[in-house]
Phi, psi and omega in degrees: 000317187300288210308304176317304189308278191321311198304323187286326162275353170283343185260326155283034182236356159280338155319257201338304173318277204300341161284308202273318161351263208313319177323315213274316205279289195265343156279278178330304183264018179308301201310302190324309177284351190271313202294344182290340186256026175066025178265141164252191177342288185320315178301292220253001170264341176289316184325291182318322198244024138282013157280324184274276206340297183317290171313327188291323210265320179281343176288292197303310152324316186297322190283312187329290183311291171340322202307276176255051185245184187281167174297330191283354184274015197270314185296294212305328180278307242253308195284348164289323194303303193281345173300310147331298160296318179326283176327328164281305162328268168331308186290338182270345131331324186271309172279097184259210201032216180263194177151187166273288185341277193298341179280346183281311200277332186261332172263324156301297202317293184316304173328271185310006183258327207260329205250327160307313183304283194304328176327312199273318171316291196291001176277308154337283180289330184290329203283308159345319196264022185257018166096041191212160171260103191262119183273108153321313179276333173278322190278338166260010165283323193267017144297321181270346166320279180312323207294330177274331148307311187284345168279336180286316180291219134082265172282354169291289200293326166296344182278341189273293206247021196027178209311002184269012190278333169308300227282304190301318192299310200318307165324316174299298175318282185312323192302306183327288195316314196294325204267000157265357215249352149285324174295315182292309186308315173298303193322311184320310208299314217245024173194005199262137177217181178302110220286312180257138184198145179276201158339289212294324174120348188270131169313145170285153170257098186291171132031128149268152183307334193274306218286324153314344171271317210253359140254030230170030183303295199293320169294333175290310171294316217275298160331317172306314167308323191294323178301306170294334180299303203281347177281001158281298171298349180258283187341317188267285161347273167334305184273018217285304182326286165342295194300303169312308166312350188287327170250028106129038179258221195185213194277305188303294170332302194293329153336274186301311167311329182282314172315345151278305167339312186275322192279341196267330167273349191284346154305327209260303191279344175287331180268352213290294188308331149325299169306342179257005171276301202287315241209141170294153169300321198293004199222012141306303196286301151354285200283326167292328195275343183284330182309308196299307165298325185315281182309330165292302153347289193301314185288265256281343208237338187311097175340317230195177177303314184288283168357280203304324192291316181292323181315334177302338184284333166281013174277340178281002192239342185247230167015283196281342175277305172288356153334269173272009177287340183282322170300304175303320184291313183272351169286329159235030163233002155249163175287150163303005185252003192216016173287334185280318170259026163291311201290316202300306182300336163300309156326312205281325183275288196325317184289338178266359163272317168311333191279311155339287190312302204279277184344289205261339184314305207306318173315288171324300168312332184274331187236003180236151144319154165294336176254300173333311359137295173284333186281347208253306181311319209275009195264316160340299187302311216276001202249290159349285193324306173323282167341266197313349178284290174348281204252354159292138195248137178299114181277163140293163169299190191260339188290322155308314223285306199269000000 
C-alpha cells in the first residue's frame, strides 16, 4: 500500500508541476505578452477577464455535468482542454501582433487553463481511490516549485530574446501534460472505479448547480470574499510587470519575484496537513485573508526592487495557505456526490477576482499612478477579508474531522 501511495503521488505531483508550469506561462506573464504585441493595460486587461468570464460561466456547468457522469468523462474533458490549447499555441505562431483572431485565441488559451485546474483538483481524490492516500498539499507545493522556476527561467529569456519565447515554453510545457496525463489515463483504463459510491455500490447522484447553491448559501457568500480577496490578488499578479517597471525593474526582476514568491509557498503546502491536526480549516481560511490585506499593503507601499521581494513573505501566510485550506473546507462541509462543484465553484470565485481584476485593474493602471492603483485593491481586500471571517462556518480539524 505505501509503495502504491508513494507511487500515485509522485505522479499527481507532476500533474501539479506541469498546470502551473503552463499557469505560470499563460496567467502570470499575459501582460508581459499581450503588451509585447502592442495591447495596452486596458486592452490586454479585457483580454483577461473575458477569458475568466468564459471560465468562471463554464467551470461550474462542467463540474456539475462531471458530478454526475462516469469517471472517465473527467480524462476526457482534461484531453479536450490540452487539444484546445494546442490549437491556440500553434495560432499564436501563425498570427502575429495584435488583433481580434489573438484576442479570440489568448482568451480560449486562458479559459482552458483556469477550467483545468478544479478538474485536475478533482483528479486527486479519484486517484486517492486507487489504493493510495495521495496529499494535495505536498503535490501543490511541488506545483509551486515549477512554477517558480519557470517563472525565474522564463523572465530570464524574455529580458535576453523577447516575448516569443512564452509561445515555444508554452508548447514544450503542454507536451509535459499530455505524455503525464496519458500515463495517469492508461493507469485508470486498467484500475479506475468510482471513486464515490452510495450504498447501492452505484454513484450518488449530487446536486443540480442552482439548487446546490441554495442549500449551501453561507459557503457561497464566504466564496464571495474569496472572490474580492483574489480581485486584489490578480489585480497585482496580472499586472506585476507594471508594478516592478514602476520601480524601475523589468521582465527579469518580475521574473524572480514571482519565483521567489512561488518558493516561499511551498513550506506552507507541504506542512499544511500538519497544520490542520492543530489548528481548524475555518481558522485557517481567517488567517490567510487577513494575511492577504497585509501583503497588499505591503506590495503597495514598497520603495523598490528590495521591497517587492519582502512583501512576498507574506504570500506564505495568504496564498499558499488558503489554496488548499480551501480544498480542505469543501472536502468537509459538502457531501461527496457534490465535491466536483464545491471545488469547481471554489475555484470559480478565485476566477471572478480575475474577471474584475482585468475589467477595472487595467483601467486603473491607465488613469491612476501604481500605488493609487494599488492602495484602492488593498482596501478592496480588507472588504473580503470581512466576508470570509463573517461567513466561514468553523470545522473541525482535520485530524478530529477523520
Amino acid at each position: 500500500m505505501r509503495k502504491k501511495s508513494t507511487a500515485l503521488n509522485i505522479e499527481y505531483s507532476f500533474v501539479q508541476a506541469f498546470f502551473w508550469m503552463g499557469f505560470c506561462v499563460c496567467s502570470a506573464y499575459a501582460a508581459v505578452f499581450l503588451q509585447g504585441r502592442g495591447y495596452s493595460n486596458s486592452e490586454l486587461g479585457l483580454v483577461i477577464s473575458l477569458g475568466s468570464i468564459a471560465a468562471f460561466i463554464i467551470s461550474p456547468s462542467l463540474a456539475s455535468k462531471l458530478d454526475r457522469s462516469k469517471e472517465g468523462a473527467l480524462f476526457v474533458s482534461l484531453w479536450v482542454i490540452i487539444a484546445v490549447q494546442l490549437l491556440a499555441l500553434i495560432g499564436f505562431l501563425l498570427v502575429p501582433g495584435k488583433g481580434i483572431a489573438v484576442s479570440v485565441m489568448y482568451c480560449v488559451y486562458l479559459t482552458t487553463t483556469i477550467i483545468a485546474n478544479p478538474i485536475q483538483t478533482q483528479l486527486c481524490f479519484l486517484m486517492s481511490g486507487w489504493g493510495g492516500d495521495v496529499n494535495y498539499g505536498a503535490a501543490r507545493g511541488m506545483g509551486s516549485l515549477a512554477y517558480a522556476l519557470t517563472s525565474m527561467f522564463i523572465g530570464a529569456r524574455i529580458a535576453k530574446l523577447g516575448t516569443g519565447v512564452l509561445t515555444v515554453a508554452a508548447l514544450v510545457i503542454l507536451a509535459c501534460q499530455a505524455a503525464i496525463l496519458l500515463r495517469i489515463s492508461l493507469e485508470f483504463v486498467r484500475l479506475g472505479k468510482p471513486s464515490v459510491r452510495s450504498g447501492s455500490g452505484e454513484k450518488a447522484v449530487g446536486k443540480g448547480l442552482w439548487e446546490f447553491m441554495r442549500s449551501n448559501v453561507r459557503f457561497c457568500i464566504m466564496l464571495l470574499g474569496v472572490a474580492v480577496l483574489f480581485f486584489t490578488h490578480n489585480l497585482i499578479t496580472n499586472f506585476m510587470i507594471n508594478i516592478v517597471r514602476n520601480v524601475g525593474g523589468d521582465s527579469s526582476d518580475m521574473g524572480s519575484i514571482n519565483g521567489v514568491m512561488a518558493l516561499l509557498e511551498i513550506p506552507v503546502m507541504l506542512m499544511y496537513e500538519r497544520i490542520t491536526r492543530r489548528i481548524r480549516c475555518s481558522s485557517t481560511i481567517r488567517f490567510a485573508a487577513m494575511m492577504f490585506v497585509l501583503r497588499a499593503l505591503a506590495i503597495a507601499l514598497s520603495p523598490g526592487i528590495p521591497g517587492l521581494y519582502a512583501a512576498q513573505l507574506l504570500q506564505a501566510g495568504s496564498f499558499a495557505l488558503i489554496t488548499p485550506a480551501l480544498v480542505q473546507y469543501v472536502s468537509l462541509t459538502i457531501r461527496p456526490e457534490d465535491s466536483a462543484k464545491g471545488q469547481s465553484l471554489s475555484y470559480s470565485m478565485t476566477t471572478l477576482g480575475s474577471i474584475f481584476a482585468g475589467l477595472f485593474g487595467g483601467m486603473m493602471f491607465d488613469s491612476l499612478s501604481v500605488r493609487t492603483t494599488l492602495l484602492i485593491g488593498s482596501a478592496v481586500c480588507l472588504a473580503g477579508a470581512l466576508l470570509c471571517f463573517a461567513f466561514v462556518e468553523n470545522t473541525r480539524s482535520r485530524a478530529k474531522a477523520e
